[in-house]
KOLPALO-688428 format. One record per residue: residue in one letter; x, y, z of N, C-alpha, C in turn; residue number from 0. Coordinates in Angstrom, 1 decimal. Atoms other than C-alpha are relative to their C-alpha. Layout:
<res A; n_x X; n_y Y; n_z Z; ca_x X; ca_y Y; ca_z Z; c_x X; c_y Y; c_z Z; n NUM> .
...
***
This chain:
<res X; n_x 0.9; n_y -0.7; n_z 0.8; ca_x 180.8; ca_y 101.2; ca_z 90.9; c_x -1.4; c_y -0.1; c_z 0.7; n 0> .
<res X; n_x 1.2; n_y 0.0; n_z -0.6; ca_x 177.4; ca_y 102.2; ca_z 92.3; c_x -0.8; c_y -0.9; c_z -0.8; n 1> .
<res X; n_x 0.7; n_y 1.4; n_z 0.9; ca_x 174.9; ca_y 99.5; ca_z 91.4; c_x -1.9; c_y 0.8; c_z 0.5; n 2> .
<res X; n_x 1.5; n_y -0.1; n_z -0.4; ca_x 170.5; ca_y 100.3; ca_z 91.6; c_x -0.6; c_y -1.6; c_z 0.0; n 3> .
<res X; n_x 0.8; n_y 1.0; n_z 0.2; ca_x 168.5; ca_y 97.6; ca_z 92.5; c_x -1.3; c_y 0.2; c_z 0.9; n 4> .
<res X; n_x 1.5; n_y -0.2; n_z -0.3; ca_x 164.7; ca_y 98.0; ca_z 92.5; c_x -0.9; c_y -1.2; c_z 0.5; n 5> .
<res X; n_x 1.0; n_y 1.1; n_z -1.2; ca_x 162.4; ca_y 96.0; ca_z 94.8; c_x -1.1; c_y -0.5; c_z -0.9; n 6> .
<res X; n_x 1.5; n_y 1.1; n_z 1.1; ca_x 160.3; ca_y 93.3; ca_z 92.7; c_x -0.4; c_y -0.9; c_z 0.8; n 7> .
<res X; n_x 0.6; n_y 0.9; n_z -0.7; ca_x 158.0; ca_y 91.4; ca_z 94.8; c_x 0.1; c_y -1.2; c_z -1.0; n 8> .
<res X; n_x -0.3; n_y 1.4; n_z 0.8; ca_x 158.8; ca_y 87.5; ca_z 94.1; c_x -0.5; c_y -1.1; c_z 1.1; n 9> .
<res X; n_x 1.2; n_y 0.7; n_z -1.2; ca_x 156.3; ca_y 85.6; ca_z 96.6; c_x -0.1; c_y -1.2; c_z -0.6; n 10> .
<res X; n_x 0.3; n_y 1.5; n_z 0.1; ca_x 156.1; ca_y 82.0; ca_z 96.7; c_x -0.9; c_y -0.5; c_z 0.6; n 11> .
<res X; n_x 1.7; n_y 0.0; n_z -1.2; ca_x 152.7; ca_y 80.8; ca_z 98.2; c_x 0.9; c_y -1.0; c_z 0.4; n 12> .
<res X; n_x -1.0; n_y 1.5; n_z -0.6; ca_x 154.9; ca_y 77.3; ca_z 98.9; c_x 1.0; c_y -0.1; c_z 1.0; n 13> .
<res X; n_x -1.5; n_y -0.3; n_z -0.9; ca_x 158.4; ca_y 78.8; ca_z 100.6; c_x 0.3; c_y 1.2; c_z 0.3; n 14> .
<res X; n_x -0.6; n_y -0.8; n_z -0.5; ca_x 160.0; ca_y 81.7; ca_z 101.6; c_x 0.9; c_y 0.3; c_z -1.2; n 15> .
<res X; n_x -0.5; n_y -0.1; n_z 1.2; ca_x 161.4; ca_y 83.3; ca_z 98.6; c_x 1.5; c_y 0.9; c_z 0.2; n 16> .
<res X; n_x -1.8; n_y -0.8; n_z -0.4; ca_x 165.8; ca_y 84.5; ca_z 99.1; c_x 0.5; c_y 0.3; c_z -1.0; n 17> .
<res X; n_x -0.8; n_y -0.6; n_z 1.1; ca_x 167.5; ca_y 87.0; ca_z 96.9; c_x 1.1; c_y 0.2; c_z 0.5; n 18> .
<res X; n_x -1.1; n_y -0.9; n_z -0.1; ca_x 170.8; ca_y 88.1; ca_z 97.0; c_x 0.4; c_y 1.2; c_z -0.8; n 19> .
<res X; n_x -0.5; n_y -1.5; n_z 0.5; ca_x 170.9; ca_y 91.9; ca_z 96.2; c_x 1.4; c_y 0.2; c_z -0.3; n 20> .
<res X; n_x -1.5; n_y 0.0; n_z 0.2; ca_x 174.7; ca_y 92.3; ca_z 96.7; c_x 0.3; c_y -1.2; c_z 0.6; n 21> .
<res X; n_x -1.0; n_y 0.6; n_z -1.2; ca_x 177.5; ca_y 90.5; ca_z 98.1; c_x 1.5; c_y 0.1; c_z -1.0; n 22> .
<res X; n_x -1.4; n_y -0.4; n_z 0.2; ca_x 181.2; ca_y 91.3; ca_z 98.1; c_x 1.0; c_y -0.6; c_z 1.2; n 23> .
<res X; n_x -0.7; n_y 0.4; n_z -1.4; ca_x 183.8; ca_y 90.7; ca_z 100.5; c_x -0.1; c_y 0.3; c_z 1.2; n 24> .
<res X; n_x 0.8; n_y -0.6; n_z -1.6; ca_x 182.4; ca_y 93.1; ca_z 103.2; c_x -1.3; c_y -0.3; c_z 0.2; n 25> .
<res X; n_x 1.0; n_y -0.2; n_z -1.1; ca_x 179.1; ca_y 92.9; ca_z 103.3; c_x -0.8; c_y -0.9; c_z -1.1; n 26> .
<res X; n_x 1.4; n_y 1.1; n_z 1.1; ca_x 176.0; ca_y 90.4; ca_z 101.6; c_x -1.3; c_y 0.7; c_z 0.7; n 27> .
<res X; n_x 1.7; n_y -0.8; n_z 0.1; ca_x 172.6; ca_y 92.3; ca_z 101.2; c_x -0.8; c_y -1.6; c_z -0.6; n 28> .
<res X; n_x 0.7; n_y 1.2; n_z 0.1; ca_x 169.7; ca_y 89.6; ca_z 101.1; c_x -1.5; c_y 0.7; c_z 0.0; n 29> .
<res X; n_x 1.7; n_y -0.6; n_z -0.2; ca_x 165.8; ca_y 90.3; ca_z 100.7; c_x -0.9; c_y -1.2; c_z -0.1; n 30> .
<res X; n_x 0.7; n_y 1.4; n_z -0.1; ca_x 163.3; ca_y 87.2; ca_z 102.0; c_x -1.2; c_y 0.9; c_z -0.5; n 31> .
<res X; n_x 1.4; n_y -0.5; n_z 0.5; ca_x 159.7; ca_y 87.8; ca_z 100.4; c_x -0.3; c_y -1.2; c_z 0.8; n 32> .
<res X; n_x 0.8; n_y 0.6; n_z -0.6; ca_x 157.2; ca_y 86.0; ca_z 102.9; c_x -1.4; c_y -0.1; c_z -0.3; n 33> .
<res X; n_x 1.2; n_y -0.5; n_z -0.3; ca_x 153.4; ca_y 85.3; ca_z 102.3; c_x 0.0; c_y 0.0; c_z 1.4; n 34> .
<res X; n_x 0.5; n_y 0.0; n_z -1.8; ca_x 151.6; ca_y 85.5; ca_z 105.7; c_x 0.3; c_y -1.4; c_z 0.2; n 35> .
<res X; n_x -0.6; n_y 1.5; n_z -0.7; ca_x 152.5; ca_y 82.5; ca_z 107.8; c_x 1.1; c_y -0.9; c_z -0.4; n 36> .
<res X; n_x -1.7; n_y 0.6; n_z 0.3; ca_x 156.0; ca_y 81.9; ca_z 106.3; c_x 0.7; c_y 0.3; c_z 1.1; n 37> .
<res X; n_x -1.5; n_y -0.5; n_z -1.0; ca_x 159.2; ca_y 82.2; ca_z 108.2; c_x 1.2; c_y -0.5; c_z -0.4; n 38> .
<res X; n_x -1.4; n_y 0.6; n_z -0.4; ca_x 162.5; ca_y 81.6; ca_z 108.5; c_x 0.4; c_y 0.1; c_z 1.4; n 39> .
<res X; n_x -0.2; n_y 0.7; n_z -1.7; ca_x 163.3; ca_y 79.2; ca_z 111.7; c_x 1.5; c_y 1.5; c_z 0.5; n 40> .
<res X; n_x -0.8; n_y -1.1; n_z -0.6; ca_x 165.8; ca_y 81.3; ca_z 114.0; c_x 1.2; c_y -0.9; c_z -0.2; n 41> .
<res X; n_x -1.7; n_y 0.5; n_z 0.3; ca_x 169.7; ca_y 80.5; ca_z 113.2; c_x 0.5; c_y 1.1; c_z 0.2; n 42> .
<res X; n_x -0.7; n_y -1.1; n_z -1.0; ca_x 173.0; ca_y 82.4; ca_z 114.1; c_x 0.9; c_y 0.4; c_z -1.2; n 43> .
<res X; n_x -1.1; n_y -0.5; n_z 0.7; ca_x 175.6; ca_y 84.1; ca_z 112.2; c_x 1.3; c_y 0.3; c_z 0.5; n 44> .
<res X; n_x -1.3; n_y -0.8; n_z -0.9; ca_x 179.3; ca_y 85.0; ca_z 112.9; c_x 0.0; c_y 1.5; c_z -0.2; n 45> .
<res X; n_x -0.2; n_y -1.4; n_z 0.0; ca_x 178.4; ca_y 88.7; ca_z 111.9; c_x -1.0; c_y 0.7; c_z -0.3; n 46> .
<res X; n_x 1.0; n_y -0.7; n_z -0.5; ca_x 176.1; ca_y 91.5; ca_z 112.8; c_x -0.8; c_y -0.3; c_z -1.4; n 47> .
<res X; n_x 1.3; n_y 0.3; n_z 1.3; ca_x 172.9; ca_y 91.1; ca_z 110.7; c_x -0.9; c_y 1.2; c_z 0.4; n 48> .
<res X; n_x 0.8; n_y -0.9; n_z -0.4; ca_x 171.0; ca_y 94.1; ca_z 110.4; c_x -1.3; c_y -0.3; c_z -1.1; n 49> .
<res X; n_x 1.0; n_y 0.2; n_z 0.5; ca_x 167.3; ca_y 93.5; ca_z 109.2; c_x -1.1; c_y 0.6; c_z 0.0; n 50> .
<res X; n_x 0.8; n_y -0.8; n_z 0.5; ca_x 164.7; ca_y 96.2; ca_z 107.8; c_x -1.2; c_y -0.4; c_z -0.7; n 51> .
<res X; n_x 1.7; n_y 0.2; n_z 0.2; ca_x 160.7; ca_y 95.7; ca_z 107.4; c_x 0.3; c_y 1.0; c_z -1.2; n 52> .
<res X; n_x 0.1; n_y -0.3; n_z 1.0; ca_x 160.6; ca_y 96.5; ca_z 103.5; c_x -1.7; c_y 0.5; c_z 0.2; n 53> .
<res X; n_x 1.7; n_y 0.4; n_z 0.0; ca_x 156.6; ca_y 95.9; ca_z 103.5; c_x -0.2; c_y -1.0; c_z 1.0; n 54> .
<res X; n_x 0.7; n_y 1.0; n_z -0.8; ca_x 154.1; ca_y 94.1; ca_z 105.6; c_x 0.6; c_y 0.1; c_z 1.6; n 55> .
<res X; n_x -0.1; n_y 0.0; n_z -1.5; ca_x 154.4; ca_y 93.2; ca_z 109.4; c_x 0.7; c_y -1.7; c_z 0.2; n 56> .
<res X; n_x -0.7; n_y 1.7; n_z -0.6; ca_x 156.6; ca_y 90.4; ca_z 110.8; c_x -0.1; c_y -0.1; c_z 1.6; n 57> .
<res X; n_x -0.5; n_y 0.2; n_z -0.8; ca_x 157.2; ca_y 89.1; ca_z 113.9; c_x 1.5; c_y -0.9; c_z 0.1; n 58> .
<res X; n_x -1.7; n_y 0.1; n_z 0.2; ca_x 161.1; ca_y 88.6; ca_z 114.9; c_x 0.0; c_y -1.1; c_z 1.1; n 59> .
<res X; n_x -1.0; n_y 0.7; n_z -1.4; ca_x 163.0; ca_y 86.0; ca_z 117.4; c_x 0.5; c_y 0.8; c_z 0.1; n 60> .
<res X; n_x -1.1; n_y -0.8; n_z -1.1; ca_x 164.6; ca_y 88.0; ca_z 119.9; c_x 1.1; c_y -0.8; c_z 1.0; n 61> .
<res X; n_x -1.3; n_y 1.3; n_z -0.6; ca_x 167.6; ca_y 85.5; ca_z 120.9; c_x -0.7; c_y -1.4; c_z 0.1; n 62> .
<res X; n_x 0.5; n_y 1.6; n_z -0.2; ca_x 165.2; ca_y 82.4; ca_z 120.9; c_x -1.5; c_y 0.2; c_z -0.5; n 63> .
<res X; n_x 1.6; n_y -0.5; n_z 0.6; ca_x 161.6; ca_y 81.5; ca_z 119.8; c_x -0.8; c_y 0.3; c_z 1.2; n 64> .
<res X; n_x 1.0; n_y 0.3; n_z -1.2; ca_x 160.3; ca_y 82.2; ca_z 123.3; c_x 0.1; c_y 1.5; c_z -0.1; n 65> .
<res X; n_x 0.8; n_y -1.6; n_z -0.1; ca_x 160.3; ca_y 86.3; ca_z 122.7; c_x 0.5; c_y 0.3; c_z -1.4; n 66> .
<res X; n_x 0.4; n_y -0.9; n_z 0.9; ca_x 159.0; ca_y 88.1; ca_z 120.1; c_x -0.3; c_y 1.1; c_z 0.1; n 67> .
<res X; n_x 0.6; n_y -1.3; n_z 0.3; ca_x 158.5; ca_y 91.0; ca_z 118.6; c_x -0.5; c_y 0.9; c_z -1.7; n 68> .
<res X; n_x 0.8; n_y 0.1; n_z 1.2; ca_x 156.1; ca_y 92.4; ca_z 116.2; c_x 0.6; c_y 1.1; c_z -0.5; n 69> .
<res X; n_x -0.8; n_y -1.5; n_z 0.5; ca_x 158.0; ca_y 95.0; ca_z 113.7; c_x -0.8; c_y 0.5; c_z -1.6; n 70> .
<res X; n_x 0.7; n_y 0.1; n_z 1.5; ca_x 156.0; ca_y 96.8; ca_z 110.7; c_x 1.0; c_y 0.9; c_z -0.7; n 71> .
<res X; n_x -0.7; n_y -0.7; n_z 1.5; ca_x 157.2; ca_y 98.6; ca_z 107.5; c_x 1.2; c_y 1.0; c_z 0.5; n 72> .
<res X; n_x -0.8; n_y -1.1; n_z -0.2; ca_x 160.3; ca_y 100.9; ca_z 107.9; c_x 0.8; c_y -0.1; c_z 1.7; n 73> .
<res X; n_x -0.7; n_y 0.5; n_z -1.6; ca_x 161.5; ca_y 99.3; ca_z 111.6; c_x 1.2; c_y -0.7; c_z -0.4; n 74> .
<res X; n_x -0.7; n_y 1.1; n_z 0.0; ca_x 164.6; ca_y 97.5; ca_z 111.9; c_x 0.5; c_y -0.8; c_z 1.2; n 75> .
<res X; n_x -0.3; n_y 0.9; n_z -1.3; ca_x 166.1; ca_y 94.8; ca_z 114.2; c_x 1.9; c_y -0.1; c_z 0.0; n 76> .
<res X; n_x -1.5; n_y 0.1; n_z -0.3; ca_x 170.0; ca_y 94.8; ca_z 115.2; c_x 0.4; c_y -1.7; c_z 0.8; n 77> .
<res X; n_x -1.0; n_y 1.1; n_z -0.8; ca_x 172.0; ca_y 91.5; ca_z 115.8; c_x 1.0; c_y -0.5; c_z 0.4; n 78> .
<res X; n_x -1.3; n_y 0.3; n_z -0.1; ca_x 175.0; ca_y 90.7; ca_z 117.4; c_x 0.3; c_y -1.3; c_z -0.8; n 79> .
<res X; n_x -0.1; n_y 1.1; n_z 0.7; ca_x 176.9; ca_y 88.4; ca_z 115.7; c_x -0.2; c_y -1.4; c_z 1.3; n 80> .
<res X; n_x 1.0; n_y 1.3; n_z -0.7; ca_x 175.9; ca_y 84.4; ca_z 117.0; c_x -0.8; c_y -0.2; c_z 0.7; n 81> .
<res X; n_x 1.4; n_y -0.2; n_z -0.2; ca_x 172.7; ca_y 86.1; ca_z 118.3; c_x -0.9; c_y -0.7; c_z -1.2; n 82> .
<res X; n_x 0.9; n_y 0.9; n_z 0.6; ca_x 169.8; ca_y 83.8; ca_z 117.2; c_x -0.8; c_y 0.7; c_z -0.3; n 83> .
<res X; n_x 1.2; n_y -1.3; n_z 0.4; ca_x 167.2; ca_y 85.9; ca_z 115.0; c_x -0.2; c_y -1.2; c_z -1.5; n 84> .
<res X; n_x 0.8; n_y 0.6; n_z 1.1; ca_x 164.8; ca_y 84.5; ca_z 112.4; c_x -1.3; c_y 0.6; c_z 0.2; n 85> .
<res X; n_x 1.2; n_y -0.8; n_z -0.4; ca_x 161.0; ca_y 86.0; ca_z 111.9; c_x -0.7; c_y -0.9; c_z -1.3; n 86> .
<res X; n_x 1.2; n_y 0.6; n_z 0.6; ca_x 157.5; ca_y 84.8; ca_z 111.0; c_x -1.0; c_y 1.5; c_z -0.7; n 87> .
<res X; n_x 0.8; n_y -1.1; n_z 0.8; ca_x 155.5; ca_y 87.1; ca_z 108.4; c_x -1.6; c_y -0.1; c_z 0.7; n 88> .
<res X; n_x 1.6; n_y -0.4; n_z -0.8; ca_x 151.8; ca_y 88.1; ca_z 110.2; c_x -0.7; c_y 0.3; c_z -1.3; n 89> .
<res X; n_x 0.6; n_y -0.3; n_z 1.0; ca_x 151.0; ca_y 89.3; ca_z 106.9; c_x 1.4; c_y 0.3; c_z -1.3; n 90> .
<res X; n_x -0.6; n_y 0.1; n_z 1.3; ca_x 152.5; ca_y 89.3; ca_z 102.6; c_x 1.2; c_y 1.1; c_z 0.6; n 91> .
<res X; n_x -1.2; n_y -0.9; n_z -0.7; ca_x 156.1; ca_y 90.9; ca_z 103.8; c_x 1.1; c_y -0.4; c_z -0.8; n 92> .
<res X; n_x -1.1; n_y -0.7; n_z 0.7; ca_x 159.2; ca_y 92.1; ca_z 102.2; c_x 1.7; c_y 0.2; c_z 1.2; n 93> .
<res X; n_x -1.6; n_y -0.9; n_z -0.6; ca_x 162.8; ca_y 92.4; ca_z 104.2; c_x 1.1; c_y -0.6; c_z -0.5; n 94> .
<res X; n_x -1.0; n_y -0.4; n_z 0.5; ca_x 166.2; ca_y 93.3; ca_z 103.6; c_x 0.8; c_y -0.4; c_z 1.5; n 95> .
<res X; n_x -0.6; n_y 0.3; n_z -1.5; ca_x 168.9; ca_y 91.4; ca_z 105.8; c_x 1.8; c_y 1.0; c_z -0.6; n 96> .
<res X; n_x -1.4; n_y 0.0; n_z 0.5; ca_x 172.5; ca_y 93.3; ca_z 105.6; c_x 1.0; c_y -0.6; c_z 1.1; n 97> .
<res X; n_x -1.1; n_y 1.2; n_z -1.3; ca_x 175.4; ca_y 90.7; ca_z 107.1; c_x 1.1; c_y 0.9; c_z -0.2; n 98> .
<res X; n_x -1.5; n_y -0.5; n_z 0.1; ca_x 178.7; ca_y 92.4; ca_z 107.6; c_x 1.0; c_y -0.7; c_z 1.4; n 99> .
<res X; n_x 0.5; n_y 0.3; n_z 1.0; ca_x 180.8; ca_y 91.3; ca_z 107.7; c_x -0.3; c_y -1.2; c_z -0.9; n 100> .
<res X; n_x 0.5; n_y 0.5; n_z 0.0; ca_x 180.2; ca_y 89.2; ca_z 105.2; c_x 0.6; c_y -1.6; c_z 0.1; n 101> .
<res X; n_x -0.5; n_y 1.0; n_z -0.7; ca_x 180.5; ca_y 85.6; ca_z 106.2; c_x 0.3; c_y -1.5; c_z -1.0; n 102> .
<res X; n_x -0.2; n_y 1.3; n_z 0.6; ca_x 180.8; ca_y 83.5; ca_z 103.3; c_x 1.5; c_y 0.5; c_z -1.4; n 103> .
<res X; n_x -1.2; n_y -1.0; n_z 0.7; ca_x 183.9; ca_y 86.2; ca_z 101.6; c_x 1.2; c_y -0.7; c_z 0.9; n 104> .
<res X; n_x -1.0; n_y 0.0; n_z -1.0; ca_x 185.7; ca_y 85.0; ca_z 104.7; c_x 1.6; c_y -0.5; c_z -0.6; n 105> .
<res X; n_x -1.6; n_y 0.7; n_z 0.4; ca_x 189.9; ca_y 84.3; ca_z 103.6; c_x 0.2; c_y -1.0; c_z 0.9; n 106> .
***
């Protein structure tokens, strides 16, 4: 059944704030709220992660923390699965990670 779920900013000045939108057996939808100078360190997945600039400006790990790249509102970033990706907020930011698939459904 179709589901709506509306975007509520939930900002922690302290941490990095993790929702889980959906998750099913295919796929887990995730949305981190960052103030400026949060992040999540870079880690790996066993399955593609695709991750979309909601609001604000981030910069991304691109396979390690030695290249970056700066992505604003409406950009996204593609990851192979056990590609290393994690990103630091430059300014109050909003994204949307979808894993597929997903990796904690696994049989």
């Amino acid at each position: 059944m179709a589901q709506i779920k509306v975007l509520e900013e939930n900002f922690n000045p302290q941490i990095p704030t993790r929702e889980v939108v959906y998750n099913d057996k295919n796929v887990r939808v995730m949305r981190f709220y960052l103030k400026a100078g949060q992040e999540i360190k870079p880690h790996r997945s066993p399955s593609t992660v695709v991750i979309t600039v909601l609001k604000g400006k981030l910069s991304f790990f691109i396979g390690s923390e030695n290249r970056e790249e700066t992505l604003k509102e409406g950009a996204s970033v593609f990851y192979d699965p056990e590609e290393a990706h994690g990103f630091k907020a430059l300014e109050d930011s909003v994204v949307q990670a979808v894993v597929a698939p997903n990796p904690t459904k696994r049989s």
